[in-house]
Structure formats: C-alpha cells, structure tokens
DSSP file (Angstrom, degrees, kcal/mol; ACC not computed):
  #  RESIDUE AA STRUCTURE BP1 BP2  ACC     N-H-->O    O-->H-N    N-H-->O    O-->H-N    TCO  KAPPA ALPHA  PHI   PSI    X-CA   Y-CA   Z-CA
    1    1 A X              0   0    0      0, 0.0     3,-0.1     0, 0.0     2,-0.0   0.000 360.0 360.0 360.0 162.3    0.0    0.0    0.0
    2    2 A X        +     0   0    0      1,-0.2     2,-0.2     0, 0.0     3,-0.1   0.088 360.0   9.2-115.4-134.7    1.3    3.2   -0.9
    3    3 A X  S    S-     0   0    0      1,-0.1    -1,-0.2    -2,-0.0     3,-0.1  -0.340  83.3-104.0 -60.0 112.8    0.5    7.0    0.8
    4    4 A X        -     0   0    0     -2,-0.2    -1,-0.1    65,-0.1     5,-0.1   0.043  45.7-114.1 -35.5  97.1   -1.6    6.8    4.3
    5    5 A X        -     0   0    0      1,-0.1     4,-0.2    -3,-0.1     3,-0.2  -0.113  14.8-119.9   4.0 108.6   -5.0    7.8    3.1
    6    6 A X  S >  S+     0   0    0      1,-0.2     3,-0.5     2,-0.2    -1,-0.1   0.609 108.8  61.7 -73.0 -23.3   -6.3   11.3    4.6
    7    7 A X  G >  S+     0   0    0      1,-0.2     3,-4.5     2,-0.1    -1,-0.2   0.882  95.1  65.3 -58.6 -46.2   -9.4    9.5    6.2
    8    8 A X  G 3  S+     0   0    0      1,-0.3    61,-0.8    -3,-0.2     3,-0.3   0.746  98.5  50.1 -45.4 -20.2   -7.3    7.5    8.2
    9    9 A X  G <   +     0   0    0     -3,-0.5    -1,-0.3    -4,-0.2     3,-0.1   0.105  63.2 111.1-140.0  63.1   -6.2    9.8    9.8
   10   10 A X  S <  S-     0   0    0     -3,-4.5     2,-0.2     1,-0.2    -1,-0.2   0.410 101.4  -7.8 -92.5   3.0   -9.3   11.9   11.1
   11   11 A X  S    S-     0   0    0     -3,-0.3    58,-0.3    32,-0.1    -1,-0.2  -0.646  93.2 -79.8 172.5 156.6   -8.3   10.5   15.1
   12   12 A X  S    S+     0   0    0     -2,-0.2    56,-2.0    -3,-0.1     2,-0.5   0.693 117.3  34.7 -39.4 -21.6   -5.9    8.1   16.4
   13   13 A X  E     -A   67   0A   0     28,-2.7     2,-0.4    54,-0.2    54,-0.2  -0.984  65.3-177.7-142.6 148.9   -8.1    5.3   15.6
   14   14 A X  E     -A   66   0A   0     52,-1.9    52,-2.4    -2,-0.5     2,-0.3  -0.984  14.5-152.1-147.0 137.6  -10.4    4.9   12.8
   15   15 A X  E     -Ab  65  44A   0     28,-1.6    30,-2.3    -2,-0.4     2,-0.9  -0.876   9.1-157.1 -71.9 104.9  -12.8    2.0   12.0
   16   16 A X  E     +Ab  64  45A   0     48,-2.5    48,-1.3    -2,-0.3    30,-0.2  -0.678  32.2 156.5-111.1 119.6  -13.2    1.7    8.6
   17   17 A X  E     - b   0  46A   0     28,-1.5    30,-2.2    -2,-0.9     2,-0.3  -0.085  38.7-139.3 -93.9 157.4  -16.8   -0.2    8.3
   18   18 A X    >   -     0   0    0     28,-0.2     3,-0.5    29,-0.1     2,-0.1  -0.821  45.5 -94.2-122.4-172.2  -19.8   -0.7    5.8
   19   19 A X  T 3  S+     0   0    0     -2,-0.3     3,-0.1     1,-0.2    28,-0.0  -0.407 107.5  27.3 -93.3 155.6  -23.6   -0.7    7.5
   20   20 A X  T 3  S+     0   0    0      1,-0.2     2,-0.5    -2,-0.1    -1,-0.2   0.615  79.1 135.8  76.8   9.8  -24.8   -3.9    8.3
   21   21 A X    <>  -     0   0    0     -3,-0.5     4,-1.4     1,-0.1    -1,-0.2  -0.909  38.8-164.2-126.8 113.3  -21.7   -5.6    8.8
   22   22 A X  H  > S+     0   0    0     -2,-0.5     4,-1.9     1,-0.2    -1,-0.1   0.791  93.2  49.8 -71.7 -23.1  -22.0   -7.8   12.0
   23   23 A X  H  4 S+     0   0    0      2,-0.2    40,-0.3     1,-0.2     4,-0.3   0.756 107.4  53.2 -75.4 -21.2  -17.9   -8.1   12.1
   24   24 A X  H >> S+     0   0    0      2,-0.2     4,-3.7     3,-0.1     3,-3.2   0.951 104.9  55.8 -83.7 -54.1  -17.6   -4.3   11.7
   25   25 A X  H 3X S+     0   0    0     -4,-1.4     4,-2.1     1,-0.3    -2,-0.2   0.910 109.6  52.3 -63.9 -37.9  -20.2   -3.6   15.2
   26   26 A X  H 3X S+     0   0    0     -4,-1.9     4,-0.6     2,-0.2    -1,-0.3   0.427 107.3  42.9 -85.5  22.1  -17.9   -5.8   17.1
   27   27 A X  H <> S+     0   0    0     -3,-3.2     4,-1.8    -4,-0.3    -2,-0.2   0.285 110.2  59.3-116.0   0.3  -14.6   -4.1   16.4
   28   28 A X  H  X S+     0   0    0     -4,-3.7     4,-0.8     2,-0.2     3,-0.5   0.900 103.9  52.1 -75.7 -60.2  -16.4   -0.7   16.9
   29   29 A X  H  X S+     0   0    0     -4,-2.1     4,-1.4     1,-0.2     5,-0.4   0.895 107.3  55.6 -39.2 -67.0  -17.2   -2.1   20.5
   30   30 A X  H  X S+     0   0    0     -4,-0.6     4,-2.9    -5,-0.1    -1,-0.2   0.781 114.8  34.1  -2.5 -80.0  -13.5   -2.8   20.6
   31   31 A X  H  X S+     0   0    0     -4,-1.8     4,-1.6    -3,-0.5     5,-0.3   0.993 112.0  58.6 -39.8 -85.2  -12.5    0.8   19.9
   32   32 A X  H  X S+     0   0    0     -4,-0.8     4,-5.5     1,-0.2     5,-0.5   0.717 112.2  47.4 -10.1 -78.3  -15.5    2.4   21.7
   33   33 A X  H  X S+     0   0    0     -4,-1.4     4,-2.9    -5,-0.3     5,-0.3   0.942 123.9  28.3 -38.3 -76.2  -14.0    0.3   25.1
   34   34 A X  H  X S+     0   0    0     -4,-2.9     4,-2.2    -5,-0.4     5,-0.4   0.977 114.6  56.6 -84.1 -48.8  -10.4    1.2   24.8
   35   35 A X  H  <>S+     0   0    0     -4,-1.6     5,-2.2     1,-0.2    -2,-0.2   0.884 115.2  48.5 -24.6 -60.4  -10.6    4.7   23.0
   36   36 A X  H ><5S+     0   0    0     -4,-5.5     3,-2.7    -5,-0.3    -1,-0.2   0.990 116.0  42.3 -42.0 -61.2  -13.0    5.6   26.4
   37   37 A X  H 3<5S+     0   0    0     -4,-2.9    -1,-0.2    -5,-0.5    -2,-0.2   0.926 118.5  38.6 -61.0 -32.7  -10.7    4.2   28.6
   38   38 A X  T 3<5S-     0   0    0     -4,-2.2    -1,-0.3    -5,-0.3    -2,-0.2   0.304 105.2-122.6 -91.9  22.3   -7.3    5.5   27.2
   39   39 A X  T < 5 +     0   0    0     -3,-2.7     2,-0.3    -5,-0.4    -3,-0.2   0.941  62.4 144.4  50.0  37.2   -9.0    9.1   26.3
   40   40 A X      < -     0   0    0     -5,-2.2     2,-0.4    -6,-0.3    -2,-0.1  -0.882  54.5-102.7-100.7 157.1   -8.1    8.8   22.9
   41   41 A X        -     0   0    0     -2,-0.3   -28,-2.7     1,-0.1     2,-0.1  -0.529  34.2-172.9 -80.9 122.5   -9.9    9.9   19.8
   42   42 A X        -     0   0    0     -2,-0.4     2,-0.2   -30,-0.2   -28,-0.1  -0.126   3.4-171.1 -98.6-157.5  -11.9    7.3   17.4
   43   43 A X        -     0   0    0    -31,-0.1   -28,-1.6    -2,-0.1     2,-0.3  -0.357  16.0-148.1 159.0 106.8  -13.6    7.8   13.9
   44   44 A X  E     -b   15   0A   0    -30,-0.2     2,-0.5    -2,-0.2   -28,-0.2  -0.812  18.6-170.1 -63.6 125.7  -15.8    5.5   12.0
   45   45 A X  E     -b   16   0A   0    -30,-2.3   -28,-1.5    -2,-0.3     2,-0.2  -0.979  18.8-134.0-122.3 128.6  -15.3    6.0    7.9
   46   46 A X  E >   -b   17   0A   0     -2,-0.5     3,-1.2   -30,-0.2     4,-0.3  -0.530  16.5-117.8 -60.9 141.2  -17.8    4.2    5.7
   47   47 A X  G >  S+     0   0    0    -30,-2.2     3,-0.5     1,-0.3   -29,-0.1   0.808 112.7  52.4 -47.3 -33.4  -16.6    2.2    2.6
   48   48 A X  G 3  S+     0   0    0      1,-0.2    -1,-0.3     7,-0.0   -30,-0.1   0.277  96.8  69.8 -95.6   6.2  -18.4    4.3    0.2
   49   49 A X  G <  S+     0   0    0     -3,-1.2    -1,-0.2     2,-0.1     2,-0.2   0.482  89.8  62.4 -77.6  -8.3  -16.9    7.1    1.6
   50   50 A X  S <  S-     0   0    0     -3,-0.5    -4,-0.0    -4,-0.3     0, 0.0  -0.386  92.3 -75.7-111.0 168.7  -13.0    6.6    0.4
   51   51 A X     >  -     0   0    0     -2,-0.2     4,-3.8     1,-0.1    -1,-0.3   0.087  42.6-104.1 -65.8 166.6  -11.7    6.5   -3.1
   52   52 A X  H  > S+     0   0    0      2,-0.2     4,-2.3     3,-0.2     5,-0.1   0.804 121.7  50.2 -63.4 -34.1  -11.9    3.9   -5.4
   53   53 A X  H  > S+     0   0    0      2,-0.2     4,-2.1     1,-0.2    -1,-0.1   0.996 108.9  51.3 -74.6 -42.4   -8.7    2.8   -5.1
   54   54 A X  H  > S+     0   0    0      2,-0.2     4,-1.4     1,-0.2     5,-0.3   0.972 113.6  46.4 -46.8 -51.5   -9.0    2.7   -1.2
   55   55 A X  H  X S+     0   0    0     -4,-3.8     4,-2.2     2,-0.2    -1,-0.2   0.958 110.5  58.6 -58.9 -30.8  -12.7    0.4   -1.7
   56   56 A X  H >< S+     0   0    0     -4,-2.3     3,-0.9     1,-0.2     4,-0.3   0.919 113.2  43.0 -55.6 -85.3  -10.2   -1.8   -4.4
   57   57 A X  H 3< S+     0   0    0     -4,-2.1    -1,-0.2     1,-0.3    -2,-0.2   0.562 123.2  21.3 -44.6 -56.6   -8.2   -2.2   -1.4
   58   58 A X  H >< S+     0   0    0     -4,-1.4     3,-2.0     1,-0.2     4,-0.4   0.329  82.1 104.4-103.5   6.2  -10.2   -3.0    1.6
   59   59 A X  T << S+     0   0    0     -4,-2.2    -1,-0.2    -3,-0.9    -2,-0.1   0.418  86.3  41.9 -62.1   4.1  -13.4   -4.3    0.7
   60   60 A X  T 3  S+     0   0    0     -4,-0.3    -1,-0.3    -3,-0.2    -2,-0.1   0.307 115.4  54.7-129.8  21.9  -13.0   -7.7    1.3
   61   61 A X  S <  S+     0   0    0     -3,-2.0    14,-0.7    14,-0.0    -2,-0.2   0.454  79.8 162.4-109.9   3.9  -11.1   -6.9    4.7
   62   62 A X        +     0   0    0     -4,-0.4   -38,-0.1    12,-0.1   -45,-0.1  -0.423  52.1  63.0 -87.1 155.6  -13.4   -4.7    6.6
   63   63 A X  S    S+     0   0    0    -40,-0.3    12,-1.5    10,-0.1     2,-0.5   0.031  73.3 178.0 -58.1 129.2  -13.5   -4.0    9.4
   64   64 A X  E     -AC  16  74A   0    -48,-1.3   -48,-2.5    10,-0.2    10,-0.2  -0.905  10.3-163.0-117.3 133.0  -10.1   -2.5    8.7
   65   65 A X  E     -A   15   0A   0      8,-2.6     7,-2.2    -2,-0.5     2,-0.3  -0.588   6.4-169.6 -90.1 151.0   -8.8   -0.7   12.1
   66   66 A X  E     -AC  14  71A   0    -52,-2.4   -52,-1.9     5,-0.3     2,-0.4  -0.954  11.3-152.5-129.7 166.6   -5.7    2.1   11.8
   67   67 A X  E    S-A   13   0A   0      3,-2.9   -54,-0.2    -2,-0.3     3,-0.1  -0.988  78.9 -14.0-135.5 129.0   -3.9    3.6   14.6
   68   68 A X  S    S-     0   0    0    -56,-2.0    -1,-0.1    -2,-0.4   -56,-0.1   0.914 136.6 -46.8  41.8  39.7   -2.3    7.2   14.0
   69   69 A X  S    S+     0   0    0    -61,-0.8    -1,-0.3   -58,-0.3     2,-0.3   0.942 114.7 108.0  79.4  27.4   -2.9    6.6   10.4
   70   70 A X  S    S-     0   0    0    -62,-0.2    -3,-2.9    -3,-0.1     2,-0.5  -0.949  77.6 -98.6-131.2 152.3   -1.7    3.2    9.8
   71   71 A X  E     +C   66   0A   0     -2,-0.3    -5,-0.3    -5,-0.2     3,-0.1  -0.389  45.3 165.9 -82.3 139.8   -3.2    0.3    9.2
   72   72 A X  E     -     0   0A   0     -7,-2.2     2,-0.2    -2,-0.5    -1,-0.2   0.851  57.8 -16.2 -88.8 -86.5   -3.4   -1.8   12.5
   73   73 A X  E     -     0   0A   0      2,-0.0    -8,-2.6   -10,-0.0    -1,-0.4  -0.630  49.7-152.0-121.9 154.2   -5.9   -4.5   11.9
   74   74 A X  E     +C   64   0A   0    -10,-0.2     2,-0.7     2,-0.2   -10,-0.2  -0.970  67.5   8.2-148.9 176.1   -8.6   -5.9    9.9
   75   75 A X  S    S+     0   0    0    -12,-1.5     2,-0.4   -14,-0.7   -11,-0.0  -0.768 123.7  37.1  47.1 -55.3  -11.8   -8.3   10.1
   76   76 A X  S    S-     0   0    0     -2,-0.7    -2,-0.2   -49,-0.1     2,-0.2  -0.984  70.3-137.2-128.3 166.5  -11.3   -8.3   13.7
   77   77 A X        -     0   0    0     -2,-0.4     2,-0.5    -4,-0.1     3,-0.1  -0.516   7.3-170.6 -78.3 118.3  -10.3   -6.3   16.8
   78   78 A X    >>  -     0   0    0     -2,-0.2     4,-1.5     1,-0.1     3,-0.6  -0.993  16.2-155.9-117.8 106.9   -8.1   -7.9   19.4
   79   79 A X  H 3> S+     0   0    0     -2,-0.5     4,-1.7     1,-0.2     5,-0.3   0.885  94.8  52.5 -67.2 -37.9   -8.2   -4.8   22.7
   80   80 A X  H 3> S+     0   0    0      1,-0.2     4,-1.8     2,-0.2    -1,-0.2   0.886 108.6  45.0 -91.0 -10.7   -5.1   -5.9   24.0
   81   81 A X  H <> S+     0   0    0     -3,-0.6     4,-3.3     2,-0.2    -1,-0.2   0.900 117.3  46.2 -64.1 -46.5   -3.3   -5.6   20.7
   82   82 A X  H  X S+     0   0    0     -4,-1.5     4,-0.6     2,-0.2    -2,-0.2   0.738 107.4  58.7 -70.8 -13.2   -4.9   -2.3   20.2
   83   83 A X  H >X S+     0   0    0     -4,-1.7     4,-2.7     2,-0.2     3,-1.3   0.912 108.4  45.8 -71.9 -38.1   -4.1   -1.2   23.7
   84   84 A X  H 3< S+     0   0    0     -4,-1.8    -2,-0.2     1,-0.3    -1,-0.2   0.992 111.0  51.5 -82.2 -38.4   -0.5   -1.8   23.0
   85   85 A X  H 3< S+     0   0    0     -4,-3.3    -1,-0.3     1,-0.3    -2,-0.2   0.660 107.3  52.4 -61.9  -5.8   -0.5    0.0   19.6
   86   86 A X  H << S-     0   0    0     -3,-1.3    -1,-0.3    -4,-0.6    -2,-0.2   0.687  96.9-156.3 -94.4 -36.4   -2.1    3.1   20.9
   87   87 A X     <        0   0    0     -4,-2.7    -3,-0.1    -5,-0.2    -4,-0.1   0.340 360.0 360.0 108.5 -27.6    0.3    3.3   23.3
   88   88 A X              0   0    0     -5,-0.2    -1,-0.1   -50,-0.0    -4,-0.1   0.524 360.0 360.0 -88.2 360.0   -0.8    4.9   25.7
C-alpha cells in the first residue's frame, strides 16, 4: 500500500466499516472500550466514503482498524493488541 490515506487519519483510531456488517459492530465495540478508557480519539469511515482505489483495497477486509494513520488490523479487533498499539 502506498501513501496513508487522509481518512485514516481523522483521530488516532479509525474503524473503517460498511452498514450492516456484524464483524464491523464488534470491532467498533472494541475501539469504543479502549478509546474511552485511554481518552483517545476514534472515527468510524464508511466504505463508500473513500476513493476507489481505497474500496479496491479493503473491501474484502473490513472492518479495517488504523492507529495514527496506519493500518493496524482488519476483520477483527483484538483490545489488547490495540491497547498496546495506541500506546498509551
């Protein structure tokens, strides 16, 4: 993958999700959980909200999580993995 997307990095983690997507509502609980706890900033992006080349890319991995604008994870959320990449 080439230059970090500019959605990615609208807060230290972003979800990016489609509606309807039962895998996508449990790695937003994920986030939701630790974002609260470590005070950090989240951000849900829809698929059909990014470029084409970004949906070419991740549609058949979402959810895909980034942290500070990289991609962390996708299809699901592991909290203690995300704890330690956030850092905080």
């Amino acid at each position: 993958m080439g230059e970090t997307p500019g959605w990615a990095r609208r807060a230290r983690v972003v979800v990016l999700g489609k509606p309807e997507c039962h895998l996508c509502e449990e790695a937003w609980s994920v986030v939701e959980r630790v974002t609260d706890d470590l005070g950090v900033t989240r951000a849900e992006v829809r698929l059909e909200e990014v470029g084409e080349a970004d949906r070419e890319e991740y549609w058949d991995k979402i959810p895909v999580t980034f942290v500070d604008g990289r991609r962390h994870d996708f299809w699901r959320v592991a909290e203690d993995r995300l704890r330690s990449a956030i850092g905080v």
